[in-house]
N, C-alpha and C positions, 0 to 999 in steps of 0.2 A: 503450537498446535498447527496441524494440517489448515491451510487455508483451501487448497485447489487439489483435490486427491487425483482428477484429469492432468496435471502438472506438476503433479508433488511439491508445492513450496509450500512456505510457513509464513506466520506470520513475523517471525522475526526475520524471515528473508526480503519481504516486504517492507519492515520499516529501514531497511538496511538500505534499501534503496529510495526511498520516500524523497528525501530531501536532493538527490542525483533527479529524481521524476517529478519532481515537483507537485502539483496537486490534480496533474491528469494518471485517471486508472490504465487508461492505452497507454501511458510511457511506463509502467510500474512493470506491465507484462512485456513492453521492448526491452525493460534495464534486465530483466529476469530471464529474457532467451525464449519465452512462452507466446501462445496465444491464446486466448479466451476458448477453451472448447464447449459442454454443457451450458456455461453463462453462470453458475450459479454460485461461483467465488466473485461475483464482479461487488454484490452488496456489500460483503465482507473487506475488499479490497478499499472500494469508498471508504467504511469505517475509520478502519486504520489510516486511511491517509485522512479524515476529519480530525482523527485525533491529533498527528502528529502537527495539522495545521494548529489545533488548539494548543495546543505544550507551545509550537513558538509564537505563537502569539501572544500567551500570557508570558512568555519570557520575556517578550519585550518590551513589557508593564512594568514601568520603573516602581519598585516597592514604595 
């Protein structure tokens, strides 16, 4: 899905880059070519990278 329709990416262009940006939203849109314009993909953007923090996090939760 359209994350930033001012920038056209997605969210799969987003986690693509998640782990390259680590868990700053301003490195997500330097890895992407973009800048923030309306503001209103910035909450969405957090998201996705909360999540991606949480997946490896519990990966590293030995079973």
């Amino acid at each position: 899905m359209y994350v930033c329709l001012c920038n056209a990416f997605t969210d799969r262009q987003v986690r693509a880059v998640c782990s390259a940006a680590g868990s700053s939203t301003a490195a997500v849109y330097c890895a992407l070519g973009v800048k923030p314009k309306c503001g209103k993909c910035v909450p969405t953007v957090r998201e996705i990278l909360n999540e991606a923090a949480n997946a490896i996090a519990q990966a590293a939760i030995p079973a």
